[in-house]
Backbone as ProteinMPNN parsed JSONL, in Angstrom:
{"seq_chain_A": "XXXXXXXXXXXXXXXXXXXXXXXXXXXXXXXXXXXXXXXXXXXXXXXXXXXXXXXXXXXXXXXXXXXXXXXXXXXXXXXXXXXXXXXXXXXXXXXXXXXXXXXXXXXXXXXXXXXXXXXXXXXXXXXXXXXXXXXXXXXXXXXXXXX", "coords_chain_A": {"N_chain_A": [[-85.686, -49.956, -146.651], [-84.116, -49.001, -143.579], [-81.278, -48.067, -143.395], [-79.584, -45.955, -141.979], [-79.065, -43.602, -139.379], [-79.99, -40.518, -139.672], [-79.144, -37.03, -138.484], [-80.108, -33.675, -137.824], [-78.407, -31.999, -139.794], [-77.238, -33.935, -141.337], [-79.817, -34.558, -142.941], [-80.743, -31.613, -144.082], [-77.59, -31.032, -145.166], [-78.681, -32.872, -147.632], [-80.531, -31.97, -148.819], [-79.553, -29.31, -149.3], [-77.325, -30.227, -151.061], [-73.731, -29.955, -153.293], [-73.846, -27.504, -151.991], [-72.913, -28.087, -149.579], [-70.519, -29.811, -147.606], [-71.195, -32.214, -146.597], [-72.568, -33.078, -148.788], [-72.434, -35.043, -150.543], [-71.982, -37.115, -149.639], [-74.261, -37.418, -147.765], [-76.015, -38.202, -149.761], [-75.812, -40.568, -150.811], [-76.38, -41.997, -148.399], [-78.741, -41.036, -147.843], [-80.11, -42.626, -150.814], [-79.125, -44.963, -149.715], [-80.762, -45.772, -148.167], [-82.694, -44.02, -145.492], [-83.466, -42.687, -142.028], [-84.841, -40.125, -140.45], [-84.972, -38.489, -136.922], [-88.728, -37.742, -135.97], [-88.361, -35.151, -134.406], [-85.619, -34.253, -135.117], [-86.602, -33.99, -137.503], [-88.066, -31.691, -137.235], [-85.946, -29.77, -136.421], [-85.131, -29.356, -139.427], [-86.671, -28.55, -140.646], [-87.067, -26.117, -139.374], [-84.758, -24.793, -139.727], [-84.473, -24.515, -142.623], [-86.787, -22.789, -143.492], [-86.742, -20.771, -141.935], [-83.787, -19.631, -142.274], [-82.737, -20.605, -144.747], [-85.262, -19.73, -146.087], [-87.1, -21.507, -147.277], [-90.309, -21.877, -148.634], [-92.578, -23.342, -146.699], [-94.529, -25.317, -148.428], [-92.717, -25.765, -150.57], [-90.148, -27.435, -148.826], [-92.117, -29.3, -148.319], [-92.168, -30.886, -150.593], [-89.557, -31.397, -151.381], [-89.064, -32.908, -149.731], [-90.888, -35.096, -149.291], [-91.34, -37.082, -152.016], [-89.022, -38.373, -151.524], [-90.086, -39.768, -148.958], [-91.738, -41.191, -150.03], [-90.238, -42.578, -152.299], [-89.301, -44.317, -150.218], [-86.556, -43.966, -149.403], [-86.386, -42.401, -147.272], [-87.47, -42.561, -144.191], [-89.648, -40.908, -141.385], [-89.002, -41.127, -138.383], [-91.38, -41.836, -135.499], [-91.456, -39.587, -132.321], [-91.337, -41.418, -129.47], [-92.381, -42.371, -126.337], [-90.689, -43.556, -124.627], [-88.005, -42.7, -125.633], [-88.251, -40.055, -125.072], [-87.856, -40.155, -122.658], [-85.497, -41.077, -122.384], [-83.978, -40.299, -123.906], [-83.626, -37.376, -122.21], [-82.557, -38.288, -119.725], [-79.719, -39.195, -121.135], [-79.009, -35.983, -122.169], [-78.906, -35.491, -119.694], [-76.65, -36.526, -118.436], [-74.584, -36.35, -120.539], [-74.151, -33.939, -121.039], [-72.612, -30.573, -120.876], [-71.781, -27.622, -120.586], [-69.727, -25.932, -121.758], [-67.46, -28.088, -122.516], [-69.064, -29.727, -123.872], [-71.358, -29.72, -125.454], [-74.195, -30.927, -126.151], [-77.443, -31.199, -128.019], [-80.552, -31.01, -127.129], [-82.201, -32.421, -128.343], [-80.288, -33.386, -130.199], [-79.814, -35.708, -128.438], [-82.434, -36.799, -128.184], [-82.037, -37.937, -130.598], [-80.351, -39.379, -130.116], [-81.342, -41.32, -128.629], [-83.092, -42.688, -129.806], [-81.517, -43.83, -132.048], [-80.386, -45.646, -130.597], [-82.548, -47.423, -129.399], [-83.372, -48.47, -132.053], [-81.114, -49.196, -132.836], [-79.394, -48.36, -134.917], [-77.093, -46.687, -136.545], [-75.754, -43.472, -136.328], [-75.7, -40.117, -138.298], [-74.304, -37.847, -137.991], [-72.102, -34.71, -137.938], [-71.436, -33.552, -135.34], [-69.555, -32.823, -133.146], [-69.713, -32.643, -130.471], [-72.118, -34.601, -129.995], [-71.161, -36.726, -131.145], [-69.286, -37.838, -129.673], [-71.3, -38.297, -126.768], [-72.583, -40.367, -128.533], [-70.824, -42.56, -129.198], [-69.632, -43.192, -126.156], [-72.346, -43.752, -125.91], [-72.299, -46.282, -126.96], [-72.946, -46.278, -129.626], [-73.0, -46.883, -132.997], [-71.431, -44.762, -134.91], [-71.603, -42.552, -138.258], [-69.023, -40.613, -139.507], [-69.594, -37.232, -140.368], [-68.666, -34.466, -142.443], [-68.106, -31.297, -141.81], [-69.221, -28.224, -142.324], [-66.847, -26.747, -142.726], [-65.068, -28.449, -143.607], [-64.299, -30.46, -142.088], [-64.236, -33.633, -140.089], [-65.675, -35.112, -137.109]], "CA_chain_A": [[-85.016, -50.424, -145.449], [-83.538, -47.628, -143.128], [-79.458, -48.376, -142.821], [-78.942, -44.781, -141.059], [-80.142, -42.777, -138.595], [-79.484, -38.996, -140.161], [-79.287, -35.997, -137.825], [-80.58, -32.076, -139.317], [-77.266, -31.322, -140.517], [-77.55, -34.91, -142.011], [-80.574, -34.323, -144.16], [-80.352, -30.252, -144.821], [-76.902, -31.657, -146.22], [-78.303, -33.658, -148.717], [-81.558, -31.008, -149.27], [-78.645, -28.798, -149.658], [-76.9, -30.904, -152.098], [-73.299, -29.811, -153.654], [-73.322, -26.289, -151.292], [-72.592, -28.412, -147.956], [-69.517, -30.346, -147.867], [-71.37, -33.778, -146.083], [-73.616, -33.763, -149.789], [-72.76, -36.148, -151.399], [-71.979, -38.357, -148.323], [-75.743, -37.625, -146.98], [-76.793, -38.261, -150.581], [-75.137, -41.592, -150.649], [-76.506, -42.281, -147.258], [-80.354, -41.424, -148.05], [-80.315, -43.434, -151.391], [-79.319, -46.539, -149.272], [-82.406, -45.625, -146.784], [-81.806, -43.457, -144.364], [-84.147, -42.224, -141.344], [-84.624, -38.849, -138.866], [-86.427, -38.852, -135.681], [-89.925, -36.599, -135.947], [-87.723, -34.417, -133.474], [-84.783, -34.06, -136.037], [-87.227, -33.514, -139.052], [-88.298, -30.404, -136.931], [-84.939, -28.797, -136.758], [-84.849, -29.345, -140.998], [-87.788, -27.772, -141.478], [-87.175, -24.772, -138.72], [-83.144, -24.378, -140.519], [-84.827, -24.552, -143.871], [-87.907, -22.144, -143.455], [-86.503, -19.534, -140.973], [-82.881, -19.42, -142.34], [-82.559, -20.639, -145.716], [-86.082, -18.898, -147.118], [-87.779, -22.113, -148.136], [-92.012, -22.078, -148.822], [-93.095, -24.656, -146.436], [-95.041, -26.527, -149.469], [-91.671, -26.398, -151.42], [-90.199, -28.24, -148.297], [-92.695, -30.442, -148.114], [-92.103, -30.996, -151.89], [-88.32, -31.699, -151.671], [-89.427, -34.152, -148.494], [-92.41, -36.051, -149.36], [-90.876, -37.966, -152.466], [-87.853, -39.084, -150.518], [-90.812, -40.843, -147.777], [-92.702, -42.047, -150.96], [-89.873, -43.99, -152.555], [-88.747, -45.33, -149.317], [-85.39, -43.469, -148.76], [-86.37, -41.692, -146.139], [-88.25, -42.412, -142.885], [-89.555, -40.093, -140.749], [-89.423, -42.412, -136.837], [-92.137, -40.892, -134.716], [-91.189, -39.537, -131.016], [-91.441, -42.331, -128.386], [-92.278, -41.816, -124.914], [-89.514, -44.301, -124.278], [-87.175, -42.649, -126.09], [-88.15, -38.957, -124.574], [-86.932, -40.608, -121.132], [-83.997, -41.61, -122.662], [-83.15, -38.689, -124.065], [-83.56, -36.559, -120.647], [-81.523, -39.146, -119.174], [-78.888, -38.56, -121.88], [-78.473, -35.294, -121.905], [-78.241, -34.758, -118.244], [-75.564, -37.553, -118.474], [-73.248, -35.753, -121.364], [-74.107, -32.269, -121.517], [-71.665, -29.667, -120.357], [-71.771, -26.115, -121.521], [-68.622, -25.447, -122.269], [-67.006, -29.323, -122.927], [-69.802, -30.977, -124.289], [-73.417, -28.729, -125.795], [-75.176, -31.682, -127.15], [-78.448, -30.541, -127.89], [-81.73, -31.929, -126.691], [-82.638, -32.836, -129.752], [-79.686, -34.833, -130.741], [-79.738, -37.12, -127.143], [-83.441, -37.778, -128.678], [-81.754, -38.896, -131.57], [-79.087, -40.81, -129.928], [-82.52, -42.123, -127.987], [-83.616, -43.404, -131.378], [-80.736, -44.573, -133.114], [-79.978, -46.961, -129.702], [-83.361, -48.782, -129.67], [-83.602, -49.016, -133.598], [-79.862, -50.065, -133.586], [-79.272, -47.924, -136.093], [-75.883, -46.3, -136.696], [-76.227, -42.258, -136.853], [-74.626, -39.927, -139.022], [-73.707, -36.209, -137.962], [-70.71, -33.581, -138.142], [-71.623, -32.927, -134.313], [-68.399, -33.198, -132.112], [-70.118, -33.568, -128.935], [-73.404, -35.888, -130.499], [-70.1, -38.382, -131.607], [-68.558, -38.261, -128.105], [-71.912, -38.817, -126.577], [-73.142, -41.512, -129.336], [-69.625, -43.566, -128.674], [-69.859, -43.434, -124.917], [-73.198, -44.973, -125.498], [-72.228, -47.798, -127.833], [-74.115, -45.851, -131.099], [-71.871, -46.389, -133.958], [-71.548, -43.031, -136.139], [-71.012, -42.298, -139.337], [-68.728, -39.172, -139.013], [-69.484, -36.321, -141.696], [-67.53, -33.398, -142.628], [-68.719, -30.354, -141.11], [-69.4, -27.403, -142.977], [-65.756, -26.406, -143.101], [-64.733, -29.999, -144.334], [-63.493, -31.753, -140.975], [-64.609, -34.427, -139.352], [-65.639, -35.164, -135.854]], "C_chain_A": [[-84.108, -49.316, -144.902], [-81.901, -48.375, -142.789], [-78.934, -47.043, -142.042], [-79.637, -44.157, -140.497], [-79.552, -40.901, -138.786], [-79.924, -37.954, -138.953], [-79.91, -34.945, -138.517], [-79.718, -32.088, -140.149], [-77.696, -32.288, -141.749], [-78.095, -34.733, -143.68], [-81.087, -32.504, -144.5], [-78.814, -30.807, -145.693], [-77.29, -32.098, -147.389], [-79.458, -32.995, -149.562], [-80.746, -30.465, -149.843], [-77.699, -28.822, -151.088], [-74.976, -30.397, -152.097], [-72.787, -28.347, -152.721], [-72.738, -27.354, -149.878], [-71.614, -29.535, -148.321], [-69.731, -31.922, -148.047], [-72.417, -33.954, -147.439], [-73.442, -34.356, -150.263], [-72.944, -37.753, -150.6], [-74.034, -38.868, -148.079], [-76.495, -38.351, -148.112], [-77.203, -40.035, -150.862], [-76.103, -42.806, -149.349], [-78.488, -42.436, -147.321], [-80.707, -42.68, -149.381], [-80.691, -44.865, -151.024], [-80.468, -46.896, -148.322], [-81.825, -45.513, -145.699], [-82.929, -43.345, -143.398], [-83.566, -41.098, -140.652], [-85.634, -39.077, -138.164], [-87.479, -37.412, -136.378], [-88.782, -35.385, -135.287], [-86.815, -33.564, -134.449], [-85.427, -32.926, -137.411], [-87.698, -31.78, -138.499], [-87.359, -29.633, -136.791], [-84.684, -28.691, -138.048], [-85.5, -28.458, -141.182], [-88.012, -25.955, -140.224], [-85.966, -23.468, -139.346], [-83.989, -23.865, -142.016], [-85.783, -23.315, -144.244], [-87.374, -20.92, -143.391], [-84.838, -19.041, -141.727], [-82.583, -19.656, -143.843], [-83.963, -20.078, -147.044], [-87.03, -19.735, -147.722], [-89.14, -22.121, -148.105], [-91.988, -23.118, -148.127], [-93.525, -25.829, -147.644], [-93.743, -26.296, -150.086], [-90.754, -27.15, -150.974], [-90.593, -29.493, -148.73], [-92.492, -31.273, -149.605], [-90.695, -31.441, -151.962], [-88.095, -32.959, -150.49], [-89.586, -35.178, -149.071], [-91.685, -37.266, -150.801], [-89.46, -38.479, -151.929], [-88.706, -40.207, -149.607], [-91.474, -41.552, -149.404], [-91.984, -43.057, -151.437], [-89.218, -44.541, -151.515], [-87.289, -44.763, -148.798], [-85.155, -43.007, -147.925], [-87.367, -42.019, -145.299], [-88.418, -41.536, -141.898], [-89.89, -41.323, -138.735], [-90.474, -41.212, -135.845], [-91.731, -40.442, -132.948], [-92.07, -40.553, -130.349], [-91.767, -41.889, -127.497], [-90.944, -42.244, -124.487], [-88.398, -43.534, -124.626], [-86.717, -40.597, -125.517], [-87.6, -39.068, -123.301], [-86.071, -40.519, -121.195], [-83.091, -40.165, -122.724], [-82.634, -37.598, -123.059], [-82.623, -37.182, -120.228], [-79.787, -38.903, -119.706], [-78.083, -37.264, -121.571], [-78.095, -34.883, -120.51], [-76.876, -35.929, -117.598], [-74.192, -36.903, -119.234], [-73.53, -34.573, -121.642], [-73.347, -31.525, -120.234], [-71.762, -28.136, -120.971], [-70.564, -25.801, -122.134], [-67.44, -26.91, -123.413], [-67.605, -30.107, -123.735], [-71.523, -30.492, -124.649], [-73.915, -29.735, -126.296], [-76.264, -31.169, -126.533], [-79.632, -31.633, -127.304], [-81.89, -32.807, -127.159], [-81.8, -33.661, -130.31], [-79.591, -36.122, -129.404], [-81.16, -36.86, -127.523], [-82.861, -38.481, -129.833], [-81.083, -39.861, -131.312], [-79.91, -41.753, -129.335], [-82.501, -43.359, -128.956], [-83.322, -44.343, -131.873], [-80.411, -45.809, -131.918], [-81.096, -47.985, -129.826], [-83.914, -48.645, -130.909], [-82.642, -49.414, -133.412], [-79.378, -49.77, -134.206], [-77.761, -47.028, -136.241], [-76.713, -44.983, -136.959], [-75.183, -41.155, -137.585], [-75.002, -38.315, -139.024], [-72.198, -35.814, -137.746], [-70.996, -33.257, -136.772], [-70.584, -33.479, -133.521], [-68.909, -34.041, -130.631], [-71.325, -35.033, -128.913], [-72.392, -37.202, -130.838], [-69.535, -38.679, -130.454], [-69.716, -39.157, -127.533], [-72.366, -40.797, -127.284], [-71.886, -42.865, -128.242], [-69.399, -43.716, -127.577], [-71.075, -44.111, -124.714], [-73.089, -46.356, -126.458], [-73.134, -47.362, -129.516], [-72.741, -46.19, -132.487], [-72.613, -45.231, -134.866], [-71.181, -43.33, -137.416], [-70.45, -40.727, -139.692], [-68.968, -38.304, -140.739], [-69.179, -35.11, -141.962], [-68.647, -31.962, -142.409], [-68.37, -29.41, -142.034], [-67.489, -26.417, -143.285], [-64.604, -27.868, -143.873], [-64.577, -30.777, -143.339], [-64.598, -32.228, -140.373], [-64.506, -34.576, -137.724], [-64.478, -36.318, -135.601]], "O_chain_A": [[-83.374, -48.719, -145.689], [-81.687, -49.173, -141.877], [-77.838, -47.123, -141.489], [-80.804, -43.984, -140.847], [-78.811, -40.306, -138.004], [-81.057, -38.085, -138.492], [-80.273, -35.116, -139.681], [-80.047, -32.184, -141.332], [-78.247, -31.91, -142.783], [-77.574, -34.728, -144.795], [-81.965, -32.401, -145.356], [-78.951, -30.985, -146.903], [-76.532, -31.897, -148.338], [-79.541, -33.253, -150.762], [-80.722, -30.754, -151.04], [-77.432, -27.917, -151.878], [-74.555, -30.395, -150.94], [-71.593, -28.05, -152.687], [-71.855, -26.768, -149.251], [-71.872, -30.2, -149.325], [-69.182, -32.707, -148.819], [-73.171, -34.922, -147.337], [-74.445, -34.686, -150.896], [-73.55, -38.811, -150.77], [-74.709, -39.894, -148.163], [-77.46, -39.05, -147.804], [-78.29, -40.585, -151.036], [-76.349, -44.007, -149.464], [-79.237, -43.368, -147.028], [-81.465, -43.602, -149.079], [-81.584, -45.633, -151.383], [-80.902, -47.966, -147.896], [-81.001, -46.174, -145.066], [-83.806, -44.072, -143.866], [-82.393, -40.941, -140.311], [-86.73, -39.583, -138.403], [-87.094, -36.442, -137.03], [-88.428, -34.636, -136.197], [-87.083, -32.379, -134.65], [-85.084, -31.877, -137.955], [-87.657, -30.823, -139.271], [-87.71, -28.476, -137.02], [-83.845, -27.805, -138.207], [-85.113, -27.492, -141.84], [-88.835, -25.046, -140.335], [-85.996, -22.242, -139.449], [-83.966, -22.666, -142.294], [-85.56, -22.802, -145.341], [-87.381, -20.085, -144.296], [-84.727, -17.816, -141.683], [-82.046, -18.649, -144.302], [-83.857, -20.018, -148.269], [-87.805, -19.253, -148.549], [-89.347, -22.619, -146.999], [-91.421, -24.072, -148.66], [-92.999, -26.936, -147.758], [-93.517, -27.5, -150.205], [-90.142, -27.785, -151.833], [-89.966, -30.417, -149.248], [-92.752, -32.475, -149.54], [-90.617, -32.114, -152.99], [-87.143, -33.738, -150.443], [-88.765, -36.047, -149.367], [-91.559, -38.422, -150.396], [-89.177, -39.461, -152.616], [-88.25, -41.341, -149.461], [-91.469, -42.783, -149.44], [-92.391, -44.215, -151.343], [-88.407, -45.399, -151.863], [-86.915, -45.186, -147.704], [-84.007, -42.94, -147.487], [-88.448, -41.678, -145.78], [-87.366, -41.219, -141.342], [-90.849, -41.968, -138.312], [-90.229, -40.026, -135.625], [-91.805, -41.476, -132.285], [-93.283, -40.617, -130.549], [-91.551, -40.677, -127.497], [-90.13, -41.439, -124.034], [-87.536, -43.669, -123.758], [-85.632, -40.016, -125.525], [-86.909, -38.161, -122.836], [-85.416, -39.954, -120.319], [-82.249, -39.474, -122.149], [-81.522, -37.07, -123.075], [-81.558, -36.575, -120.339], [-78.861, -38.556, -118.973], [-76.991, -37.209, -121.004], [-77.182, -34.112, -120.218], [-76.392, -35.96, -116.467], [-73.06, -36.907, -118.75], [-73.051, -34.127, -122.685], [-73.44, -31.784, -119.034], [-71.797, -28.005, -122.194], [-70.639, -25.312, -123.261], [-66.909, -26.765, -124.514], [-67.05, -31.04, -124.315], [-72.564, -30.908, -124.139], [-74.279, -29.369, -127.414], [-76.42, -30.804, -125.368], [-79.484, -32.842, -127.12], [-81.803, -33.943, -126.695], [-82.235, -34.642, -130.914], [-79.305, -37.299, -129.624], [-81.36, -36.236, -126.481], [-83.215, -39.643, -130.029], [-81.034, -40.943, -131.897], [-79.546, -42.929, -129.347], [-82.071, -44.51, -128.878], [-83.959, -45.348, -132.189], [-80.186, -46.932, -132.37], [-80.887, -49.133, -130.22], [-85.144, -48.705, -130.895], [-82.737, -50.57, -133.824], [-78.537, -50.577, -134.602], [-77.722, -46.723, -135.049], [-77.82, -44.965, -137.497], [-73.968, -41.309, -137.461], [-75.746, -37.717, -139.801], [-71.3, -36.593, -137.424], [-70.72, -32.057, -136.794], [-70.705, -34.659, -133.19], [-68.734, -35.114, -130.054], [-71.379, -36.024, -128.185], [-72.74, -38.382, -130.805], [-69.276, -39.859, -130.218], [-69.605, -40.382, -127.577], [-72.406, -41.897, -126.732], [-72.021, -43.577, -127.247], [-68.671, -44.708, -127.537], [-71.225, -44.889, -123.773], [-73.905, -47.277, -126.479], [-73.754, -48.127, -130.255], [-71.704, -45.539, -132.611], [-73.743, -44.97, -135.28], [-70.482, -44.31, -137.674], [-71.192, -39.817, -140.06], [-68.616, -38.684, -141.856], [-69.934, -34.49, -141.212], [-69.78, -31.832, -142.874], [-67.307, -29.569, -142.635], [-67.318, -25.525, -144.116], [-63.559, -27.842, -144.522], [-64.708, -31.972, -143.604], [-65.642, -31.623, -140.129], [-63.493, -34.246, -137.107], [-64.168, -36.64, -134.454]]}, "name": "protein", "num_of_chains": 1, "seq": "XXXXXXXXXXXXXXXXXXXXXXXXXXXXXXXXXXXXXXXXXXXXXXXXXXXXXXXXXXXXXXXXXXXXXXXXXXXXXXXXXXXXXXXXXXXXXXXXXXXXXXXXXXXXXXXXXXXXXXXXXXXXXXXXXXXXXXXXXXXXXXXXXXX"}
């Protein structure tokens, strides 16, 4: 049963483990069944590959039992929810006040028609979320603080 809707940071956090501040939170958070949009899972696996060095198959290997026992869902991109998203960001994005990324106004898409509460360290993705009615679950950003 998915109780969260995880951002990248989210689940690299909890890939991560013990190096990223939000690990034990995220860890906490996938146990209880968590989800990322398809969208999301592609910034994990672009962070993970390109920046942290990982073998795709050893990825897919630190993934794939997370979807097997159920802790993790991967939600597939919507059309509905690619509208949304557009809509979104050209609603709360600012360059300087407010960078939410594409990619998280698809997630905030997501987490609104699942319902789902979402849970990133992203300042402007928590402004956004809470201007649309998303509840967050705020998580400590790579220096420890919270949005």
């Amino acid at each position: 049963m998915t109780e969260t809707l995880l951002d990248a940071y989210g689940l690299i956090a909890f890939l991560r483990g013990a190096v990223e501040p939000a690990g034990a939170e995220a860890r906490s958070l996938v146990h209880a069944g968590a989800a990322i949009s398809a969208v999301n899972l592609a910034e994990v696996v672009d962070q993970l590959i390109r920046v942290d060095r990982v073998a795709p198959d050893a990825l897919r290997g630190m993934i794939g039992p997370l979807m097997t026992a159920g802790n993790l869902a991967i939600l597939d991109a919507a059309e509905l929810d690619g509208w949304r998203a557009g809509e979104l960001r050209a609603s709360h994005y600012h360059r300087t006040r407010s960078a939410v990324s594409l990619a998280d106004c698809f997630l905030l898409a997501t987490a609104s028609r699942h319902g789902l509460p979402l849970a990133t360290a992203d300042p402007a993705l928590v402004t956004a979320a809470r201007a649309e009615g998303v509840a967050v679950v705020a998580l400590p950003d790579r220096q420890g603080q919270r949005p």
